[in-house]
C-alpha positions in Angstrom: 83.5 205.3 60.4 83.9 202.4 57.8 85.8 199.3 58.7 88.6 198.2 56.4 89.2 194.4 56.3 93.1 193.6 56.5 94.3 192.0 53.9 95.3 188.6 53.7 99.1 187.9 54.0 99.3 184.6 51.5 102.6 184.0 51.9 102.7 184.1 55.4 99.2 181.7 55.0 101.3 179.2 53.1 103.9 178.9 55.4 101.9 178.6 58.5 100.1 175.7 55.9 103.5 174.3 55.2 104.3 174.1 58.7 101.1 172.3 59.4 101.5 170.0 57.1 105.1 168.9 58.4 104.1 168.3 61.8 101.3 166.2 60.9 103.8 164.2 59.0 106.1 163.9 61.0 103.4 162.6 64.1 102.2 160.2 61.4 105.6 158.8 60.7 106.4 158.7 64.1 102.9 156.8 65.2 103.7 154.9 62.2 107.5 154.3 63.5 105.9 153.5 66.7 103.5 151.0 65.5 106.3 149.3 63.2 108.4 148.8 66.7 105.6 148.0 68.8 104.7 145.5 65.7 108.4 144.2 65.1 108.7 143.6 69.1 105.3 141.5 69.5 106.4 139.6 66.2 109.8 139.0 66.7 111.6 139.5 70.1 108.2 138.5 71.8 107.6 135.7 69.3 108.6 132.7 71.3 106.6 133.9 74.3 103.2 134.8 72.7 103.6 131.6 71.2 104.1 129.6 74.6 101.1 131.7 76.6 98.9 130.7 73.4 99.7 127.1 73.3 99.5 127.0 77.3 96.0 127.9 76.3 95.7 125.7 73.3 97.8 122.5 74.7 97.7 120.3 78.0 100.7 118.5 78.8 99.8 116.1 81.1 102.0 113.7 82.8 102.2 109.9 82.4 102.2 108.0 85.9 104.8 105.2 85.6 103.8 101.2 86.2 105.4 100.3 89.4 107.3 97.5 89.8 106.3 93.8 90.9 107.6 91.9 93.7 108.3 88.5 93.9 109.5 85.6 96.6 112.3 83.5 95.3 110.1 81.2 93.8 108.0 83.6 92.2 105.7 83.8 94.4 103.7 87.4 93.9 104.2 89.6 96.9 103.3 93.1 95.3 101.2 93.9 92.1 99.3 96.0 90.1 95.6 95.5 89.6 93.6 97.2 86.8 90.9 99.7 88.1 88.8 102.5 87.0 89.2 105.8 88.5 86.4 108.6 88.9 88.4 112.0 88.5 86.9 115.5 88.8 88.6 118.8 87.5 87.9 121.5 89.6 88.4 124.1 87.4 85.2 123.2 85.2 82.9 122.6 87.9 81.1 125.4 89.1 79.3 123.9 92.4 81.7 121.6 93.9 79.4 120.1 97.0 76.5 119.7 94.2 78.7 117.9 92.2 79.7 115.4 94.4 76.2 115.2 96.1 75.3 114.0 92.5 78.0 111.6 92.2 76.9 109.9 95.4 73.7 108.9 93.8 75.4 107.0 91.3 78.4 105.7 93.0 79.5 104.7 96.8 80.5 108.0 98.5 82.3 107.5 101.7 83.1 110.2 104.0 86.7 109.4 103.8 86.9 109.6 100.1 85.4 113.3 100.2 87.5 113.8 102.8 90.4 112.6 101.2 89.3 114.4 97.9 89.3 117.4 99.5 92.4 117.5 100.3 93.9 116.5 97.5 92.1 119.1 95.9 94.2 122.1 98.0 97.1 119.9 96.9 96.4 120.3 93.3 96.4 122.5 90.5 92.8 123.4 89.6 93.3 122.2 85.8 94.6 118.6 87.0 92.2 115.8 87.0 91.9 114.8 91.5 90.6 111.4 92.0 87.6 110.8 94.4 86.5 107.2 94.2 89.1 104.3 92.9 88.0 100.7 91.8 84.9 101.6 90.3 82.5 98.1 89.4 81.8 98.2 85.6 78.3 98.9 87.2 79.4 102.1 88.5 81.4 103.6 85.1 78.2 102.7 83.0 76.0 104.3 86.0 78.4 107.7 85.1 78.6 107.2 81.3 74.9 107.4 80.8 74.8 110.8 83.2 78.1 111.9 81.8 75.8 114.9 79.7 75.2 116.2 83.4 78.3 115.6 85.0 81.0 118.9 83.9 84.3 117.9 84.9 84.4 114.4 85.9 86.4 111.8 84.1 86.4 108.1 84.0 90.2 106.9 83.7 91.7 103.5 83.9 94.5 102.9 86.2 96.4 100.7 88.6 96.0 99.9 91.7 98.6 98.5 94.1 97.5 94.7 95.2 98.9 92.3 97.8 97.6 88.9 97.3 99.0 87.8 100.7 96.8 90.0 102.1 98.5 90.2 106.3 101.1 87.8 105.9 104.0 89.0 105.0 103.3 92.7 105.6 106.3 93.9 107.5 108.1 93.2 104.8 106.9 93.9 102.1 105.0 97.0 103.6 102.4 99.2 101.7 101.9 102.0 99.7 99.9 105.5 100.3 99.0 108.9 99.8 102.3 111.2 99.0 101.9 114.0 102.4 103.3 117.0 103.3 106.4 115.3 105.0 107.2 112.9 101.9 107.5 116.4 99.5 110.0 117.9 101.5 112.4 114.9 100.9 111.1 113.6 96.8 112.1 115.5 93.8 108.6 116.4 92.9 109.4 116.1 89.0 110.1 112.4 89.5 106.8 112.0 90.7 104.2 113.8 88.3 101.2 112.3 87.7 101.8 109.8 90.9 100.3 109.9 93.9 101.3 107.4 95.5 104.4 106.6 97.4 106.3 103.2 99.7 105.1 104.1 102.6 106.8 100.8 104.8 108.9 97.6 104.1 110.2 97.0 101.2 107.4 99.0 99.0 109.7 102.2 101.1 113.6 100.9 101.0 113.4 100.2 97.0 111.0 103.0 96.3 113.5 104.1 93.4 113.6 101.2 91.6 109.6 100.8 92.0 108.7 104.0 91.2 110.1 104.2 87.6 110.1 107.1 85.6 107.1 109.6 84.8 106.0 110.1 80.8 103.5 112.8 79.2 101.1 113.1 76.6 100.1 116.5 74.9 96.7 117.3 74.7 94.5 119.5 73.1 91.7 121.9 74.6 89.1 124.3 73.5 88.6 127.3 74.9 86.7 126.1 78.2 89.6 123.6 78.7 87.9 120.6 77.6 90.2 117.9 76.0 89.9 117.3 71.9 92.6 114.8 70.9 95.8 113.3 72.3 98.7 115.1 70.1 101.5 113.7 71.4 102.0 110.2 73.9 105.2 109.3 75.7 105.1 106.5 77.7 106.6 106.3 80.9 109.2 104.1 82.7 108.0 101.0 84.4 109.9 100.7 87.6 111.8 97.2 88.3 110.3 94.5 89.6 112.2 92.6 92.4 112.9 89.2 93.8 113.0 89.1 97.3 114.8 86.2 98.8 111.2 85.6 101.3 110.5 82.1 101.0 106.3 82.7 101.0 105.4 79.3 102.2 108.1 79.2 104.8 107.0 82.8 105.4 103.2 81.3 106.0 104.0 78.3 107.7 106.0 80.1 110.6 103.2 82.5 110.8 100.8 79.9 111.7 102.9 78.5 113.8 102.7 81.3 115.9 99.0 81.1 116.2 97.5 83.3 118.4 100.8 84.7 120.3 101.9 87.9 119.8 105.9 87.1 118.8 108.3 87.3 115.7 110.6 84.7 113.6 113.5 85.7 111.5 115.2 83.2 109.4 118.2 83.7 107.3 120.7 81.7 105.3 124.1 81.8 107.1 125.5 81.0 103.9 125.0 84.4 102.4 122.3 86.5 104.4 119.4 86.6 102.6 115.9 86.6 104.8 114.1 83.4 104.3 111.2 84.6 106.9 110.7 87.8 108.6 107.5 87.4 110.9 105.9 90.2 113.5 102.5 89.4 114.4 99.8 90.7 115.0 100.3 92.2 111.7 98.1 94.9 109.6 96.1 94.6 105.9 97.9 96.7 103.9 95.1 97.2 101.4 93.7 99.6 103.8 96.9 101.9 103.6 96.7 102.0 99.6 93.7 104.4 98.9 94.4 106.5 101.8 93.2 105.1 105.5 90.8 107.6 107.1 91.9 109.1 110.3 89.3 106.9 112.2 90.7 103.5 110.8 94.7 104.9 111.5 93.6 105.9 114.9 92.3 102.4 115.8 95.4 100.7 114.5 97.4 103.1 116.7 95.6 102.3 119.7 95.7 98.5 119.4 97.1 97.2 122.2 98.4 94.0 120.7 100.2 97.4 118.2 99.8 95.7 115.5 102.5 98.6 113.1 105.1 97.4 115.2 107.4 95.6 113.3 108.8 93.3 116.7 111.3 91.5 114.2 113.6 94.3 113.3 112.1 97.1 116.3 111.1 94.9 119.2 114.0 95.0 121.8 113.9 92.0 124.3 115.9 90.4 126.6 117.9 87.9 125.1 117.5 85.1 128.2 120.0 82.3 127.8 120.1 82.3 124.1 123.3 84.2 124.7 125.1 81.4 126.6 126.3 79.4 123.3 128.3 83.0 122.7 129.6 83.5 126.4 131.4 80.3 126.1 133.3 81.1 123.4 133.9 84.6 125.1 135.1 82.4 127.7 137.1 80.3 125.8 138.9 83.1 123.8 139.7 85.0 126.6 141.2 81.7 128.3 139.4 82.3 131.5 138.1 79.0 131.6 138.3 75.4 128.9 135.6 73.3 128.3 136.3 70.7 130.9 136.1 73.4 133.7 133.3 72.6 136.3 131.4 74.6 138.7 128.8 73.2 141.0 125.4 74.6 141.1 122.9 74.4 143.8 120.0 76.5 142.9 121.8 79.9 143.8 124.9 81.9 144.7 126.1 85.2 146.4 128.7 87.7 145.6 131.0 87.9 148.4 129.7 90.7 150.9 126.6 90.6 149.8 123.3 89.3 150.8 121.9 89.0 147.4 121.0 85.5 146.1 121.4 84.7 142.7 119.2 82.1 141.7 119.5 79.3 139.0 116.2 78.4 137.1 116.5 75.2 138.3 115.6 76.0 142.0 117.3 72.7 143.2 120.3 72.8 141.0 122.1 71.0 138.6 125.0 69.9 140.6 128.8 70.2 139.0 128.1 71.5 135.5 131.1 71.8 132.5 130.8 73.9 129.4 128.9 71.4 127.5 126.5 70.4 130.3 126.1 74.3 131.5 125.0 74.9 128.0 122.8 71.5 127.6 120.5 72.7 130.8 121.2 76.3 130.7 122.8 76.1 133.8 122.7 79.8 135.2 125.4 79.4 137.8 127.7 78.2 135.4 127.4 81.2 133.5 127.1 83.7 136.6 130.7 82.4 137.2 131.6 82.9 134.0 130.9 86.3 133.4 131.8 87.3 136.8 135.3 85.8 135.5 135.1 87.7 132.3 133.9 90.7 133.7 131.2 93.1 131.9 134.0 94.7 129.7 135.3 91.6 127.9 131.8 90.2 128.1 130.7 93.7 125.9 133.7 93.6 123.2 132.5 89.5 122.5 129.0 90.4 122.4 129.3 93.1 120.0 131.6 91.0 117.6 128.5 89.0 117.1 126.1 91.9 116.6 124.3 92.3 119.5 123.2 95.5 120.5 123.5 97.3 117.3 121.6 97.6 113.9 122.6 94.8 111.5 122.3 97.2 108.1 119.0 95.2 106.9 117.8 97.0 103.7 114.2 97.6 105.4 113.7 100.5 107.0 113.5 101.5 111.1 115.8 99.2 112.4 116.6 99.4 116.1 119.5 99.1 118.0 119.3 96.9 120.9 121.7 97.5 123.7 124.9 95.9 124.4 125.6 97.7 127.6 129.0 98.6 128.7 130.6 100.3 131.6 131.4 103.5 129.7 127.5 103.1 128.9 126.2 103.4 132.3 129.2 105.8 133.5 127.8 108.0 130.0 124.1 107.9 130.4 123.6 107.6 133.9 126.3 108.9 135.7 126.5 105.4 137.3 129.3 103.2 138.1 128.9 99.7 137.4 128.6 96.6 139.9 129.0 93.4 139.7 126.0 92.1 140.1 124.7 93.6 136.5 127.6 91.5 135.0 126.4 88.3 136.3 122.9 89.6 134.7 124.4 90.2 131.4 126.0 86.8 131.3 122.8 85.2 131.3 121.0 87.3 128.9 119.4 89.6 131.1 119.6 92.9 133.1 120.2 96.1 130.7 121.1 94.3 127.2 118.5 94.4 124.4 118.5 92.4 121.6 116.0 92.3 118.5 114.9 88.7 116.9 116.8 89.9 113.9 120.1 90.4 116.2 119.8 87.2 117.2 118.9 85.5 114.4 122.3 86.9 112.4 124.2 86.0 116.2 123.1 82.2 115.3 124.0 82.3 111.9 127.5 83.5 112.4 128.0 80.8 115.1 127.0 78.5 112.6 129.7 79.6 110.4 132.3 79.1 112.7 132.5 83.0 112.6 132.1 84.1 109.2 128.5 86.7 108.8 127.0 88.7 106.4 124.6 91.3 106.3 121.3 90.0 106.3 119.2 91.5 103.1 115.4 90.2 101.5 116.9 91.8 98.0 117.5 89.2 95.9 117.6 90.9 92.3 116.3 93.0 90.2 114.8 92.8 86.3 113.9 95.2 84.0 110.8 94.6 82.4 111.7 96.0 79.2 114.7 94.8 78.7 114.5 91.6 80.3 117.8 92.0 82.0 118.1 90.7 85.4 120.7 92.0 88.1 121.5 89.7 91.2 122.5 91.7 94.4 125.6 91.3 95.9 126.0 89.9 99.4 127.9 92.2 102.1 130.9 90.1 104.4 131.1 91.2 107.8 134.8 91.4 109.5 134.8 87.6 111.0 134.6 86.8 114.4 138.2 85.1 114.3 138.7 82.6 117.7 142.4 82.0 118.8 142.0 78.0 118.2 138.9 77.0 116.1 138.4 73.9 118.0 136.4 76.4 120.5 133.9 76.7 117.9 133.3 72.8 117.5 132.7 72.8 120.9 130.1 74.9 121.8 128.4 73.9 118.5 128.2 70.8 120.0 127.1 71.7 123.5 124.2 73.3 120.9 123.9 69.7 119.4 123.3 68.2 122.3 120.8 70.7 123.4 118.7 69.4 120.8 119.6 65.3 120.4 120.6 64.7 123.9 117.8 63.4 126.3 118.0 66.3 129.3 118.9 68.5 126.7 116.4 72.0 127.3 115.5 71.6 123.2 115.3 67.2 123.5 111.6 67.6 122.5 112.3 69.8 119.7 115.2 68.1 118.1 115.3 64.4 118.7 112.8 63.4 116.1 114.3 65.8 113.3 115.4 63.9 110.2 118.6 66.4 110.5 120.7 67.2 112.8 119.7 70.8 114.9 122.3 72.7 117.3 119.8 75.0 119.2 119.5 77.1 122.5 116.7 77.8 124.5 115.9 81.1 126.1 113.7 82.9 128.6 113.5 86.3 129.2 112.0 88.0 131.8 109.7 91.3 132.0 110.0 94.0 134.7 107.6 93.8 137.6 108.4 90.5 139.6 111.1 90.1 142.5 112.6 87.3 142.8 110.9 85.8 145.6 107.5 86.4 143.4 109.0 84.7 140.4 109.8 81.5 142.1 106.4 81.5 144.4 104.3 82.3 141.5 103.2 79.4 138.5 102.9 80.6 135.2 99.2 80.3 135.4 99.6 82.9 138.4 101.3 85.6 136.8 99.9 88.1 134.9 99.5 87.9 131.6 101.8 90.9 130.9 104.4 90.0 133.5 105.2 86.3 131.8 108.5 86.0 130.8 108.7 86.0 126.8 109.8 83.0 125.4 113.1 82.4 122.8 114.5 80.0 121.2 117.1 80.1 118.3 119.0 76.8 115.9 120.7 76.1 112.9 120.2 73.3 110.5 121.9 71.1 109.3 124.4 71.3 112.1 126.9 69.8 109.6 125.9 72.1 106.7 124.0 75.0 107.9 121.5 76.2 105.3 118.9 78.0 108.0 119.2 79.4 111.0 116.4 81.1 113.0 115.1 82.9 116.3 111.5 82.7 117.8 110.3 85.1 119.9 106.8 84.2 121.6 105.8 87.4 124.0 104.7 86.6 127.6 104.5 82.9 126.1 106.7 81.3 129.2 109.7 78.5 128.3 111.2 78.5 125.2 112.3 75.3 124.5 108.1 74.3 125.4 106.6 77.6 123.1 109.4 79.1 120.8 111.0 75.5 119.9 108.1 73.7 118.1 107.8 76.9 115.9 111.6 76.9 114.7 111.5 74.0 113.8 108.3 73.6 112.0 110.2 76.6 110.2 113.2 74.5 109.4 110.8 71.4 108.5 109.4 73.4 106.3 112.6 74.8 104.6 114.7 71.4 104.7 111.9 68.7 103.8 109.2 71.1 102.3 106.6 70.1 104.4 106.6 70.4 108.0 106.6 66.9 110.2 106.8 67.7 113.4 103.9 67.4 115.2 103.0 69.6 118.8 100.4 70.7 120.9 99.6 74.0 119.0 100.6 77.1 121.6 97.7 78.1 124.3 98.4 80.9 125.9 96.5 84.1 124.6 97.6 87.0 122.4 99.1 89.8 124.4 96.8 92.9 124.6 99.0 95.2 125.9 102.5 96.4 124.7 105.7 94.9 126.3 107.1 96.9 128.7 110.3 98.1 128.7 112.8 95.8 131.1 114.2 97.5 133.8 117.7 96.7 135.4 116.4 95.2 137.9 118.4 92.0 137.8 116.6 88.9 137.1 117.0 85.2 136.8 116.8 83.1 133.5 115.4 80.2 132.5 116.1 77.6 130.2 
């Protein structure tokens, strides 16, 4: 049968071709819509930020580390600076072997296992683009041994920076501290943006307090890269803001001469001007080189410093807390007086000792035969301690506290240097507080002669002196004495903080016990006659001795000096002001374990005060003997204990 082809239905052909047609436009137009959004999105809403990620990978912006501030003494001395230095930095991100890298650096400069060490950290710290130092202070040597490898070396940089210097080297470092590595600890308390491109921070002294004004302010500089990261100009520089240098009121040579006055004893000195507060000297030795803080100590170097017995980080002017001794006698006379429990012709006879009634307990003068009748100006002279046992057993430890305190004792004194201690002033409430205790009367015959639970630090009693010096009238002590600007040139002096005065019912009390401090110094049987009667000026002073736990009192008087252990001396005090007529200085000496005051600590003040008044220091002494402690002081304990002059 033949097949017959159907035929073809054109008009139903074109329309199925028509169709066709419109669909494909329609998928074209709307690809084409597509592509028009896709293109209007990337090239206008998505403008700004395709911009950013391409100059994020075209620009650097790198920050601009600050110059820190300089510090000065009041005569200009330099304390702080900042030296010029070359840097070797390395940018992880363009080096491929790390350990080869530096392995090859330590061929051409000194590699210490500290400063890989250190690096390495810093590197975990860092973002990988960012340039982490490894070496600082490079010799001109060194750079030139680099530039002429630089073709092998990816990723390292030479830069020149600045380097914190102390050209004072030990002296003086309490105070004016250090600076060191930012850690872990210091980010959780710095606004990080403030510190870009630093890495550096105060770590102690005044380099920490006034770290604000040092620090200045970070700039930036834009740079451009190629595609492997690698810098090709500088597009942009913005300088940053120098931080303010500072005048401290430290008097450097006085500073020096009381440090080598100290020798080889273990001890502190604080002198301020009554007249307004300011730290003249602020000695703690042993002290530390605070070079080895500003590159970053190694864990090995810390660890020693820590385990120095002598502890040499521990600032004893502002930290130490020591027995007063019978520097606090000048003060429990006018407590006396005030209170009208006695008047300065009062007498009370001392033979060597007393007892409380019902008890057996001997309380013992430091004069083991006695002084026979003593008054207020005599008790003070020799340092009579059964004067003062009666006294404060007259008083009674609650008036005794509220006097003491008025003058600062046992609490900080608002220094602006950091970790200040307290000291203790103790109190009934105190012992009935912290240890359930109630308090007898034989701790209040301690405290009136500087001993038993009260605590004082050198700077206490150093700002106790001044304010009897100025018949009352204190301020806080402070070693800011301005600020500059080192664009501008402006200079700000800082203002000097009043304390409430220490206001006495008849001010005649205060010419007396100033002059029972007088004649401590001028007259002969005076404890501070050595000391004072060949000054050119005229000295009030008061001797001190305090004593350390682990001695009864039958030991104490059997044993010499020479007998005792080294650790078991008593410590040795001493604190004046000068002129008596016109104070301008008044200081405290603490020698540790050094034995009498008026013998160890008094020769040092007034070097101190030679050095201050005359410029130069004239009084001549036996330079001190007995060895550096090498062990800390122990903590007193209330065992009561007998002073000595």
């Amino acid at each position: 049968m033949a097949r017959y082809e159907p035929l073809k239905n054109l008009h139903r052909e074109k329309n199925l071709f028509s169709s066709r047609i419109a669909v494909g436009a329609l998928v074209c137009v709307g690809l084409s819509l597509l592509l028009i959004g896709r293109l209007v999105r990337l090239q206008v809403e998505d403008h700004r930020y395709y911009t950013t990620r391409a100059d994020e990978n075209r620009l650097r912006v790198t920050p601009v580390p600050p110059v820190r501030g300089l510090i000065f003494d009041r005569n200009g001395v330099v304390l702080a600076e900042n030296r010029p230095a070359f840097v070797l930095d390395v940018v992880p991100e363009q080096v491929e072997d790390m350990p080869a890298l530096i392995a090859q650096l330590g061929g051409l400069v000194q590699l210490t296992d500290a400063d890989i060490t250190r690096f390495e950290e810093r590197v975990r710290k860092t973002p990988r683009y960012r340039g982490v130092p490894l070496r600082s202070n490079l010799s001109m040597e060194e750079v030139a041994r680099i530039e002429v490898n630089r073709h092998d070396l990816g990723g390292v940089e030479v830069t020149a920076g600045l380097t914190r210097n102390y050209p004072l080297g030990v002296s003086a470092a309490h105070v004016i501290g250090y600076v060191g590595g930012i850690s872990e600890a210091d980010l959780q308390r710095i606004d990080t943006t403030a510190y870009q491109g630093l890495t550096q921070i105060g770590k102690a002294g005044v380099e920490r307090s006034q770290e604000e004004r040092l620090r200045g302010l970070p700039g930036a500089k834009i740079i451009e890269a190629n595609a492997l990261g690698r810098p090709l100009r500088e597009l942009d520089h913005r300088p940053g803001k120098s931080g303010q240098n500072l005048v401290l009121s430290l008097d450097a040579r006085v500073q020096q001469v009381a440090e080598t006055a100290l020798g080889e004893l273990n001890g502190a000195v604080v002198a301020l001007d009554p007249r307004n507060g300011e730290v003249i000297a602020l000695v703690s030795k042993p002290g530390f080189d605070p070079h080895g803080f500003v590159e970053g100590i190694d864990v090995a170097s810390y660890q020693a410093l820590l385990e120095d017995r002598s502890r040499p980080l521990f600032n004893r002017a502002l930290q130490g807390q020591y027995p007063p001794g019978s520097t606090v006698k000048p003060a429990m006379a006018l407590a006396g007086l005030e209170y009208n429990v006695t008047d300065p012709e009062h007498r009370e006879f001392c033979g060597g000792s007393m007892q409380l009634p019902g008890s057996t307990r001997r309380y013992r003068c430091w004069r083991r035969q006695g002084h026979g009748w003593m008054d207020m100006v005599s008790g003070v002279m020799h340092s009579c301690d059964i004067y003062f046992y009666q006294l404060a057993m007259t008083l009674g430890i609650d008036r005794i506290h509220d006097a003491m305190i008025q003058f600062g004792l046992g609490d900080r004194t608002g220094i602006d240097l950091p970790l200040e201690s307290t000291g203790l002033m103790p109190s009934r409430e105190w012992k009935r507080r912290t240890r359930a205790e109630a308090w007898y009367p034989g701790e209040t015959l301690n405290i009136g002669i500087g001993q038993g639970y009260t605590l004082t630090t050198p700077l206490q009693l150093a700002q106790m002196t001044a304010r009897i010096a100025m018949r009352g009238n204190g301020f806080t002590p402070h070693v800011l004495r301005a600020s500059r600007d080192p664009a501008s040139g402006t200079s700000i002096d800082e203002t000097t903080t009043g304390l409430p005065p220490v206001v006495l019912s008849d001010s005649r009390h205060w010419d007396k016990v100033i002059q029972a401090m007088i004649d401590t110094a001028h007259q002969p049987g005076g404890t501070a006659y050595r000391v004072g009667s060949s000054a050119p000026y005229l000295i009030a002073a008061k001797t001190g001795t305090a004593q350390v736990a682990g001695l009864s009192q039958e030991d104490r008087v059997a044993r010499s000096l020479e007998q005792t252990p080294l650790h078991l001396r008593d410590h040795a005090l001493f604190i004046a002001f000068a002129p008596a007529d016109d104070p301008q200085i008044a200081i405290a000496v603490l020698a540790e374990h050094a034995g009498h005051g008026g013998a160890v600590s008094g020769p040092i003040a007034r070097k101190v005060m030679d050095q201050y008044l005359l410029g130069e220091v004239r009084f001549e002494s036996p330079p001190p003997v007995v060895p550096a402690l090498s062990r800390p002081t122990p903590r007193p304990t209330p065992e009561p204990a007998n002073a000595t002059p």
